[in-house]
N, C-alpha and C positions, 0 to 999 in steps of 0.2 A: 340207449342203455350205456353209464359212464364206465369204463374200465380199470383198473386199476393195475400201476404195475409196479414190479419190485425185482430191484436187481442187487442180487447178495454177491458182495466184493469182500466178503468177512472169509475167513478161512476155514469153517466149519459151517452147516448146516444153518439156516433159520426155519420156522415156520411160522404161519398166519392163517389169522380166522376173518372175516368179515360176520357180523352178527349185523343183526337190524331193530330197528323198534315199529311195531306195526300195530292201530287202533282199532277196535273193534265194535261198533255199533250193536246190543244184543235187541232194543227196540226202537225202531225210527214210528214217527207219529207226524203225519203232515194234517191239520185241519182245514178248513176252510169254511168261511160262514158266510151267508148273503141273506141280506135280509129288505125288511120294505118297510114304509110306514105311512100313512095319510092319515088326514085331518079333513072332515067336508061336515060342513056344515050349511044353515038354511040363510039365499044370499039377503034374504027381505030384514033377517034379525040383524044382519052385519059379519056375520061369519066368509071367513075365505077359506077357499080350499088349498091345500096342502097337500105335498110329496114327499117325500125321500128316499134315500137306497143305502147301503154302505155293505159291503166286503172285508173281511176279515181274514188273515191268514197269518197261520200258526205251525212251526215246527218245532217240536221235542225230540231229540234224544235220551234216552233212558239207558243206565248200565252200560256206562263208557270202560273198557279195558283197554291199556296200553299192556302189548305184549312186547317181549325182549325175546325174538326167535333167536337161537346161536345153535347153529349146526357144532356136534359133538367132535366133528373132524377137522384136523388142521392143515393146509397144503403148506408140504415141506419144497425147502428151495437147497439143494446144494448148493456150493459154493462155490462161485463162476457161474453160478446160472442166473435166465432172468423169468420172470413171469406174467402172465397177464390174465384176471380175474374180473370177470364183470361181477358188476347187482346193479339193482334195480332203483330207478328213478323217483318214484312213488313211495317209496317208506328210506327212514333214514337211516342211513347205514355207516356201522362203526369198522374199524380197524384196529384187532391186535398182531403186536406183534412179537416174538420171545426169537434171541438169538440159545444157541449152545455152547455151553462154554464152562470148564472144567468136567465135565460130567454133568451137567443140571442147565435146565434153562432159566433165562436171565430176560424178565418181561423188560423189552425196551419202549412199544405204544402198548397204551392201556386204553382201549374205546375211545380213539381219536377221532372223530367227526369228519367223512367224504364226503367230498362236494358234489350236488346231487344234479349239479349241471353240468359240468367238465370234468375229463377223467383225471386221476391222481398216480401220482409215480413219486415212491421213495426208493433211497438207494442206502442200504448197510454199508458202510464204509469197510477198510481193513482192521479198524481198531475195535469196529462194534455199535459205533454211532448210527442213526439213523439220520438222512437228511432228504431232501426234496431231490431228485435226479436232477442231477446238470444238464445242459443242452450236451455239450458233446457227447457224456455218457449214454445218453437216448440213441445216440446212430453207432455207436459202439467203442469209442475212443477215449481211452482212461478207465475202461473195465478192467479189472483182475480178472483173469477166467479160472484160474488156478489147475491146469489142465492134470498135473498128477495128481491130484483130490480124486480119492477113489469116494462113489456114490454113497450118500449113508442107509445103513440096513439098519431099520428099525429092531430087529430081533435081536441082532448082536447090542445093545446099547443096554439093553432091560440089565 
């Protein structure tokens, strides 16, 4: 299962969604046919006898839906902090992501595309940007932690 991770070096809050796209089969139909055939006739007229065989196989689906699952909830990232999120291998899975910023969020990934074989890691810059986590920043070195950022309360913000 890939993970993903996100470390906010921004001065205020981010949050993120992972959504997926996942297909749904409502009729599968597998056939199969086998069948025979001969020919025999009398050997004195000139006739020869004959055989055959053949197998056939068939699959249908019926009422194909692609579904777009998005959990209604967003996991928030204070600022200084970092996080780690799985999903699953098996359907494909998108990334949003909105910083805060004036009072209102600000979508910086809009259904960006994870890699559904290796895990993904972006990093919020201090300005707000989003980019692929550095190596150094993965083992902790060039993080902002912003230690007087007091935690965000979603109550106070409404």
């Amino acid at each position: 299962m890939p993970t993903l991770s996100v470390c906010n070096n921004f001065g205020h809050h981010v949050r993120v969604k992972i959504t997926k796209d996942h297909v749904l089969f409502d009729q599968n139909k597998e056939d199969v046919q086998v069948g025979a055939m001969g020919n025999f006739g009398l050997p004195a007229a000139g006739a020869f006898v004959g055989a055959g065989g053949m197998t056939s196989r068939s699959e249908e689906r019926n009422h194909i839906h692609s579904l777009h699952l998005e959990d209604p909830s967003w996991c928030i990232i204070d600022a200084g902090r970092k996080t780690k999120m799985s999903y699953f291998k098996q359907d494909r899975s998108y990334l949003t992501l909105d910083i805060y910023k004036d009072k209102q969020y600000v979508r910086k990934l809009d259904v960006v595309p994870l890699s559904e074989d290796r895990n993904s890691s972006f990093s919020v810059t201090v300005n707000g940007a989003v980019e692929s986590t550095k190596l150094l920043e993965k083992i902790g070195i060039g993080r902002k932690h912003h230690s007087k950022h007091d935690p965000t309360i979603i109550d106070h913000m409404k």
